[in-house]
PDB file of N, CA, C and O in Angstrom:
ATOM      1  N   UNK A   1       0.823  -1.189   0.000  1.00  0.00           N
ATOM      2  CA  UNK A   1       0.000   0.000   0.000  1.00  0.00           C
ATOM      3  C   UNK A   1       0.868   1.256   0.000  1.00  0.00           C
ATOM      4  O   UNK A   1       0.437   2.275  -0.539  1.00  0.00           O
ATOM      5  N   UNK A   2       2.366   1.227   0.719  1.00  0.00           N
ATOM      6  CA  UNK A   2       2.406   2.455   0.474  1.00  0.00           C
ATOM      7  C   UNK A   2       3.476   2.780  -0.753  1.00  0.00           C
ATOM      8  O   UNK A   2       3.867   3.847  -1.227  1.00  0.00           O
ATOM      9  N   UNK A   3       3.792   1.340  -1.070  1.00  0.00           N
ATOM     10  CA  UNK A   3       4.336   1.751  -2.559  1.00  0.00           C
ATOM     11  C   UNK A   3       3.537   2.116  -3.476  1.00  0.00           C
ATOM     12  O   UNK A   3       4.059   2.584  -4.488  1.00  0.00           O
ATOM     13  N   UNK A   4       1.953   2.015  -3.412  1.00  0.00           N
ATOM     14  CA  UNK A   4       1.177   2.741  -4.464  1.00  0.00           C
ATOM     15  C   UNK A   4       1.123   4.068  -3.850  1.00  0.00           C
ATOM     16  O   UNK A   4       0.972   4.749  -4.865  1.00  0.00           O
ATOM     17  N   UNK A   5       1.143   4.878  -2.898  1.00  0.00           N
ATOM     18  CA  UNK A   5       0.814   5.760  -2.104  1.00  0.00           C
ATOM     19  C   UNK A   5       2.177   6.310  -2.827  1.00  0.00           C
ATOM     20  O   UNK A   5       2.165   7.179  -3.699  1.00  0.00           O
ATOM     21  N   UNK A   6       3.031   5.842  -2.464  1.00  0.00           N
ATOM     22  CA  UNK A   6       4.343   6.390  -3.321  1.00  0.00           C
ATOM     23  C   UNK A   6       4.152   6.757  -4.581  1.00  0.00           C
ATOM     24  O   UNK A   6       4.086   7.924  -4.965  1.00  0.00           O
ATOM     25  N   UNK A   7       4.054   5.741  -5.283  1.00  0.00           N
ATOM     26  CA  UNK A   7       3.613   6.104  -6.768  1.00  0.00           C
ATOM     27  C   UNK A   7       3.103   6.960  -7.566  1.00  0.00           C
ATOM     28  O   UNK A   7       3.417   7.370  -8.684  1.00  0.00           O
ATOM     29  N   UNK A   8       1.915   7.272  -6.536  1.00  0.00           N
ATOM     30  CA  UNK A   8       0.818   8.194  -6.667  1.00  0.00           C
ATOM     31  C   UNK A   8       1.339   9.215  -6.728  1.00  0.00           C
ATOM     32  O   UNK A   8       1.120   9.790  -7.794  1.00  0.00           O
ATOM     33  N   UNK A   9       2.394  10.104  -5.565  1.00  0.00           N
ATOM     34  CA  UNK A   9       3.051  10.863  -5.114  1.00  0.00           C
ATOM     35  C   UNK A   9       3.947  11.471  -5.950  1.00  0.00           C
ATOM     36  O   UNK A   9       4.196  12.676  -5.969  1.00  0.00           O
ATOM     37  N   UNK A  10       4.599  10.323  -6.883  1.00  0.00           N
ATOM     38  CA  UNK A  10       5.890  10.678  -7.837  1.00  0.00           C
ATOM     39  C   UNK A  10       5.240  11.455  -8.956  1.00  0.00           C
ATOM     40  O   UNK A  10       5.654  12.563  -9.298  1.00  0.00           O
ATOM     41  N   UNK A  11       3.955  10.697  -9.660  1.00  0.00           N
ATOM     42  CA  UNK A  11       3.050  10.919 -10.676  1.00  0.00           C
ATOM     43  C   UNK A  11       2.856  12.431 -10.281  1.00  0.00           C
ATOM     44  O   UNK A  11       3.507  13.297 -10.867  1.00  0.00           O
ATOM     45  N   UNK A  12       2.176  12.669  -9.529  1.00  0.00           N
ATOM     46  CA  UNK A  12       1.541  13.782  -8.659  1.00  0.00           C
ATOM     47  C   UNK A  12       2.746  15.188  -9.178  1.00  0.00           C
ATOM     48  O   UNK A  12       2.606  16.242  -9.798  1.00  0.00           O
ATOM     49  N   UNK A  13       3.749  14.572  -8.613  1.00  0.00           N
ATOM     50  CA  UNK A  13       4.597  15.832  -8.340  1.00  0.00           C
ATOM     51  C   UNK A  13       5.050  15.967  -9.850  1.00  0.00           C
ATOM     52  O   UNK A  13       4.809  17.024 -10.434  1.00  0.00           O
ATOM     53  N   UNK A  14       5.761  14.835 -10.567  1.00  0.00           N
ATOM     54  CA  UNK A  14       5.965  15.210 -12.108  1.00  0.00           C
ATOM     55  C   UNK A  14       4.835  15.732 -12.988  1.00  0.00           C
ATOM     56  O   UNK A  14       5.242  16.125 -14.081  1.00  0.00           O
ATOM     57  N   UNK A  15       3.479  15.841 -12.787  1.00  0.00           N
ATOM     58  CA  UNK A  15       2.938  16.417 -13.623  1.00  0.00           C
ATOM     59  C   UNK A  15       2.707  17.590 -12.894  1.00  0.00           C
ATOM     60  O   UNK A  15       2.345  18.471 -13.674  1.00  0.00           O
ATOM     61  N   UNK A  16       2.755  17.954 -11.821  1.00  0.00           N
ATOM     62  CA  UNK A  16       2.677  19.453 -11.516  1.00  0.00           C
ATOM     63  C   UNK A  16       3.462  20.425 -11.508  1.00  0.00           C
ATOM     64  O   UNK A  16       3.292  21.609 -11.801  1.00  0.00           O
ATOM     65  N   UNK A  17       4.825  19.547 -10.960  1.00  0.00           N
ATOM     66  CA  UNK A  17       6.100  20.382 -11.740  1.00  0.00           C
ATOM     67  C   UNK A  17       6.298  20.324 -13.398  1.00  0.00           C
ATOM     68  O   UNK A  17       7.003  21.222 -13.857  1.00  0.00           O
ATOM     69  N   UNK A  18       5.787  19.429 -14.270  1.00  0.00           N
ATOM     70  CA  UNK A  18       5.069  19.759 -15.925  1.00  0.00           C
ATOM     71  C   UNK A  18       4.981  21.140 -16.318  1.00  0.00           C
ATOM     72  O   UNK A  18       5.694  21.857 -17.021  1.00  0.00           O
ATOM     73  N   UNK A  19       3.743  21.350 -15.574  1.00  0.00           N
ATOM     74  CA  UNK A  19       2.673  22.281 -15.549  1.00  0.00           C
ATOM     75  C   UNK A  19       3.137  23.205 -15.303  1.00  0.00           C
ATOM     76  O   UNK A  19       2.968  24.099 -16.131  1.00  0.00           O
ATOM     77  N   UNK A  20       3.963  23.535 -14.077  1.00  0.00           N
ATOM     78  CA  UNK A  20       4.251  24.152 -13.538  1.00  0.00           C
ATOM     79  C   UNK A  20       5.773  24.927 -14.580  1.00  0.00           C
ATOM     80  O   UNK A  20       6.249  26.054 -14.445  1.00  0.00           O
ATOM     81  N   UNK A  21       6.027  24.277 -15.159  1.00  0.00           N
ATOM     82  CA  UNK A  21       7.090  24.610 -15.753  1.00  0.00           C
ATOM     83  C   UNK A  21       6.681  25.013 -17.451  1.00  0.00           C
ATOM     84  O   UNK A  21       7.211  25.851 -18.180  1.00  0.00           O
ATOM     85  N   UNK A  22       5.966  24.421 -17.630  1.00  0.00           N
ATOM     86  CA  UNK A  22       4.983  24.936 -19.290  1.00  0.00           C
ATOM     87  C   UNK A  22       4.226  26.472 -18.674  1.00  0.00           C
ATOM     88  O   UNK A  22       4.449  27.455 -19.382  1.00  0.00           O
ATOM     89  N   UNK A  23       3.742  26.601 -17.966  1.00  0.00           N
ATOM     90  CA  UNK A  23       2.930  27.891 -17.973  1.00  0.00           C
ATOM     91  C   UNK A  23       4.327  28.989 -17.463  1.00  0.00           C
ATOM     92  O   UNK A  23       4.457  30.125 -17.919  1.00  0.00           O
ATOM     93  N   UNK A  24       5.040  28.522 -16.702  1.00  0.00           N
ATOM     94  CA  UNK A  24       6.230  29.401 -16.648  1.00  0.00           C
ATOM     95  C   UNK A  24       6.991  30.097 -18.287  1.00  0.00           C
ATOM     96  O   UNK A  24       7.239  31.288 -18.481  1.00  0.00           O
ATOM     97  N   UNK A  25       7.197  29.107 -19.144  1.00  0.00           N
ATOM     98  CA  UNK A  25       7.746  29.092 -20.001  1.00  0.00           C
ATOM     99  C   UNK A  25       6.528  29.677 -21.229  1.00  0.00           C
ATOM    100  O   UNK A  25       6.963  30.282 -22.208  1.00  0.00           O
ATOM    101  N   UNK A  26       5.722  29.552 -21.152  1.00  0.00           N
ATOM    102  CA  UNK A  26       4.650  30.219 -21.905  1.00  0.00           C
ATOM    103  C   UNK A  26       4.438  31.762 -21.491  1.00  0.00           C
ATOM    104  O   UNK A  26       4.278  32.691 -22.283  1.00  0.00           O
ATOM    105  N   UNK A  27       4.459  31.812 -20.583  1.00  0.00           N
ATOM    106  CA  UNK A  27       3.758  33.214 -19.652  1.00  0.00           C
ATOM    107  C   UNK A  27       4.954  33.848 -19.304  1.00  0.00           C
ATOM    108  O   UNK A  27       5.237  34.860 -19.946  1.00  0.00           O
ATOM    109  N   UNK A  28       5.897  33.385 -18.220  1.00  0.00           N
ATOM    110  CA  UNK A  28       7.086  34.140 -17.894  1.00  0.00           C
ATOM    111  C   UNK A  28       8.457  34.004 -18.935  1.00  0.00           C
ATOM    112  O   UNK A  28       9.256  33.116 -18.639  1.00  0.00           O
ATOM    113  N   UNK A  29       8.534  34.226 -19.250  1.00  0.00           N
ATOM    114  CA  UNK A  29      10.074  34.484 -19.776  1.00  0.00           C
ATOM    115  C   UNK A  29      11.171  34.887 -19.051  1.00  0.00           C
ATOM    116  O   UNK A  29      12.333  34.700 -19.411  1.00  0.00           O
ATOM    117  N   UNK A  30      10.731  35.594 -17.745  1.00  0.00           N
ATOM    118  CA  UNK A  30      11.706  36.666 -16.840  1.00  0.00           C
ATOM    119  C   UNK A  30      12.472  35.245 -16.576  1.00  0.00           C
ATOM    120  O   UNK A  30      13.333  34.926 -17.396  1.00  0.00           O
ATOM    121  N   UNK A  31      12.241  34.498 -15.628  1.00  0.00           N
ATOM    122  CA  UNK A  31      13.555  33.612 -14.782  1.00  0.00           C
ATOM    123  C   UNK A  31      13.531  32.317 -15.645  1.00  0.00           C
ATOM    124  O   UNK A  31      12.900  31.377 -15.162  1.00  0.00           O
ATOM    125  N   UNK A  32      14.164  32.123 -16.927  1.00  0.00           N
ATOM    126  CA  UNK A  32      13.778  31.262 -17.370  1.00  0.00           C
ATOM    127  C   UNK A  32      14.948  30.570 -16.857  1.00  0.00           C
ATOM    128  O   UNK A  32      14.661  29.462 -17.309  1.00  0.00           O
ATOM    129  N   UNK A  33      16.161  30.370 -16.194  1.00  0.00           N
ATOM    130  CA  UNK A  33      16.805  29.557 -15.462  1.00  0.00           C
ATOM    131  C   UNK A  33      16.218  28.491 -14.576  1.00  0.00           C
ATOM    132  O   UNK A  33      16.161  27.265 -14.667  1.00  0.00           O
ATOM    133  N   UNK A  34      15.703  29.573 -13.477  1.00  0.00           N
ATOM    134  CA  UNK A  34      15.057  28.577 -12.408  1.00  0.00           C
ATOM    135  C   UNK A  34      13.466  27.833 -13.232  1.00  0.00           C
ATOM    136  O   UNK A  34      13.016  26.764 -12.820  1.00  0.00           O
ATOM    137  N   UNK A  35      12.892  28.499 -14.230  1.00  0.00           N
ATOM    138  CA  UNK A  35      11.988  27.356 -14.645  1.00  0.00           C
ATOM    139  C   UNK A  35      12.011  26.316 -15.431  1.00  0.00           C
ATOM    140  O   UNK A  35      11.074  25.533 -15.592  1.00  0.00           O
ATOM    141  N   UNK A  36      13.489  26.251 -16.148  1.00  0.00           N
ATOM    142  CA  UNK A  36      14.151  24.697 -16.311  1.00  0.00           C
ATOM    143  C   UNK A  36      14.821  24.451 -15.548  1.00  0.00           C
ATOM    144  O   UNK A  36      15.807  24.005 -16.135  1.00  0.00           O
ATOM    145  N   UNK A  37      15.073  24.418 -14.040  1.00  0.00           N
ATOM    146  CA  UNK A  37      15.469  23.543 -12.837  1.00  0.00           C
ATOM    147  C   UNK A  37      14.086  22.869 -12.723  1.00  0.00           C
ATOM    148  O   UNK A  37      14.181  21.643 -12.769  1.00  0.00           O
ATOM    149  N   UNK A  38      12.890  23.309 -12.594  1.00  0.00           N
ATOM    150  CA  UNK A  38      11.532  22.649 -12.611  1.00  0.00           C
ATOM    151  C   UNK A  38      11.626  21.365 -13.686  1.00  0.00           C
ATOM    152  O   UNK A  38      11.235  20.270 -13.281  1.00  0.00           O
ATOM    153  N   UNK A  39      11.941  21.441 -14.521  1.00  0.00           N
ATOM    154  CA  UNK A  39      11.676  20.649 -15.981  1.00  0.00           C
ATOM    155  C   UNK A  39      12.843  19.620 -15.360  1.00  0.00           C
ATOM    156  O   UNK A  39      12.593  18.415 -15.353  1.00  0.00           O
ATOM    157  N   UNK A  40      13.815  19.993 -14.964  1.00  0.00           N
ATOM    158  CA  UNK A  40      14.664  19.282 -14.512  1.00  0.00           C
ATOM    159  C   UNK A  40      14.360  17.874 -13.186  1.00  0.00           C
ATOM    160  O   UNK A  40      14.650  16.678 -13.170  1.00  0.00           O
ATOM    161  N   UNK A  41      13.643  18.806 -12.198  1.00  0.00           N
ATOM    162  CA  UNK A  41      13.251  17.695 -11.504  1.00  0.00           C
ATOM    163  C   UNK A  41      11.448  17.025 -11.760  1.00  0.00           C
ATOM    164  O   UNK A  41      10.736  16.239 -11.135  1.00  0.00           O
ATOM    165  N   UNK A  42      11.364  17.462 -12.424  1.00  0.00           N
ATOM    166  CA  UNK A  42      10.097  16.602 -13.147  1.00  0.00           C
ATOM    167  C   UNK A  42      10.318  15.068 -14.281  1.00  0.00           C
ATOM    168  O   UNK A  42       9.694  14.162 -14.833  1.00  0.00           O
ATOM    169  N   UNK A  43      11.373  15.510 -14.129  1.00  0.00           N
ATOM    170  CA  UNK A  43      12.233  14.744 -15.107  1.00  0.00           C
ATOM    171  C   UNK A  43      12.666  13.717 -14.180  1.00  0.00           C
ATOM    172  O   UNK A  43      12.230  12.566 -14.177  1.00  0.00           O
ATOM    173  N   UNK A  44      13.581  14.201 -13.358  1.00  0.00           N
ATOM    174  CA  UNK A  44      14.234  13.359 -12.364  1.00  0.00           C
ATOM    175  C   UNK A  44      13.694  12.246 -11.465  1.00  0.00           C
ATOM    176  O   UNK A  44      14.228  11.165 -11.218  1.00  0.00           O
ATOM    177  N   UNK A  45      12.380  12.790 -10.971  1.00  0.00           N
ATOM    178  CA  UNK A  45      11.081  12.709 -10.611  1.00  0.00           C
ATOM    179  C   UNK A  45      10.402  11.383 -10.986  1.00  0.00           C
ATOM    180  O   UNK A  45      10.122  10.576 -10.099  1.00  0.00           O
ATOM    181  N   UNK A  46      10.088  11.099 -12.488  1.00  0.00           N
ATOM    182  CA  UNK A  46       9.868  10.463 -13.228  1.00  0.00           C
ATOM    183  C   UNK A  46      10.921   9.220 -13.700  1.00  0.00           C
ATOM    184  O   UNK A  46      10.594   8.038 -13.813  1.00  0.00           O
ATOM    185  N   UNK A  47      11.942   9.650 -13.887  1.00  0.00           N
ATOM    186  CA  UNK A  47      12.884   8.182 -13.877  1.00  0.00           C
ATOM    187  C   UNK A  47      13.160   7.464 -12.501  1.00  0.00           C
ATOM    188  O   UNK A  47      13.651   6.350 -12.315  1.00  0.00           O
ATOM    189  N   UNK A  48      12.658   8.520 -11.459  1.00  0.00           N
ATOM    190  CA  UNK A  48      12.805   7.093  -9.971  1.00  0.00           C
ATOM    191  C   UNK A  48      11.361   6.840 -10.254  1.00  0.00           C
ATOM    192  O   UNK A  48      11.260   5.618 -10.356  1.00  0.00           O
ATOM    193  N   UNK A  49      10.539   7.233 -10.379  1.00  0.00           N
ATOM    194  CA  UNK A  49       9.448   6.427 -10.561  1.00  0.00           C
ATOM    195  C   UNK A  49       8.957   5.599 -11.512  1.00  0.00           C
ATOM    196  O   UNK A  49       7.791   5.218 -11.413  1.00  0.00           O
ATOM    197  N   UNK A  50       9.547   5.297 -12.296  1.00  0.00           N
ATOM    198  CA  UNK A  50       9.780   4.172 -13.411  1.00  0.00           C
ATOM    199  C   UNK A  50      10.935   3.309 -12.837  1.00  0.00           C
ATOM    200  O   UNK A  50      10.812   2.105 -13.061  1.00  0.00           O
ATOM    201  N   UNK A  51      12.283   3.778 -11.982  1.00  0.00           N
ATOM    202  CA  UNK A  51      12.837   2.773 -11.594  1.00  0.00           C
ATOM    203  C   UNK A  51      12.407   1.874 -10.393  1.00  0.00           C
ATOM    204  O   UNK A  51      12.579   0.668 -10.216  1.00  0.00           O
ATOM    205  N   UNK A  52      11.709   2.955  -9.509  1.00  0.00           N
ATOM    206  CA  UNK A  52      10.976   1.941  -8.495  1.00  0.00           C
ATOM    207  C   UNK A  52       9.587   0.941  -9.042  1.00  0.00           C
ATOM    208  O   UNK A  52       9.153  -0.004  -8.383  1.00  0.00           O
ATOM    209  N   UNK A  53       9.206   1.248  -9.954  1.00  0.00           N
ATOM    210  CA  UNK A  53       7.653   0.621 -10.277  1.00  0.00           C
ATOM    211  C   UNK A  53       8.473  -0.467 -10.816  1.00  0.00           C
ATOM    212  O   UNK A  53       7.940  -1.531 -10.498  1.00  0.00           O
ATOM    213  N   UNK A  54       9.454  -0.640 -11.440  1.00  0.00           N
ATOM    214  CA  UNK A  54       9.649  -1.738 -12.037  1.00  0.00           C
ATOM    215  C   UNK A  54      10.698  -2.667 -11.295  1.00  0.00           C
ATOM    216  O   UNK A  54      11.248  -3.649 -11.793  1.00  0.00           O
ATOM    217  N   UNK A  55      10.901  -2.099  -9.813  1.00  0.00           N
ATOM    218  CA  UNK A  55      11.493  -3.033  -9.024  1.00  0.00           C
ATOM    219  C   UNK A  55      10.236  -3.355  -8.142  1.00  0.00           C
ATOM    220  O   UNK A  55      10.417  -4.441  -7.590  1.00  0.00           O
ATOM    221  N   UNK A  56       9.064  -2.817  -7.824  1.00  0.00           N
ATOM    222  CA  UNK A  56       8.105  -3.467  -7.164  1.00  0.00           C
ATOM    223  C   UNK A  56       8.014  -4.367  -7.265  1.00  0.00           C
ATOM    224  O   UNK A  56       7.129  -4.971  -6.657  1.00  0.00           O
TER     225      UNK A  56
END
């Protein structure tokens, strides 16, 4: 249970840091540094959660 709870969590955060990083990049232009550190750990985000799902 709480490796799905986990799961859920990883999903969760990579598509909001997504989001979070597309409307930055659409809308702000000003800090576009720190809004590919976002893209960055959405990213990061997403390959432990493909490496843990497939060691479950």
């Amino acid at each position: 249970m709480f490796r799905a709870l986990e799961a859920g969590i990883f999903l969760i955060l990579f598509f909001v840091l997504l989001v979070v990083w597309l409307l930055g990049w659409l809308a702000f232009h000003v800090a576009g540094g720190l809004i590919h550190i976002l893209v960055i750990l959405a990213i990061i985000s997403l390959i432990v959660h493909l490496v843990r799902g497939r060691t479950a």
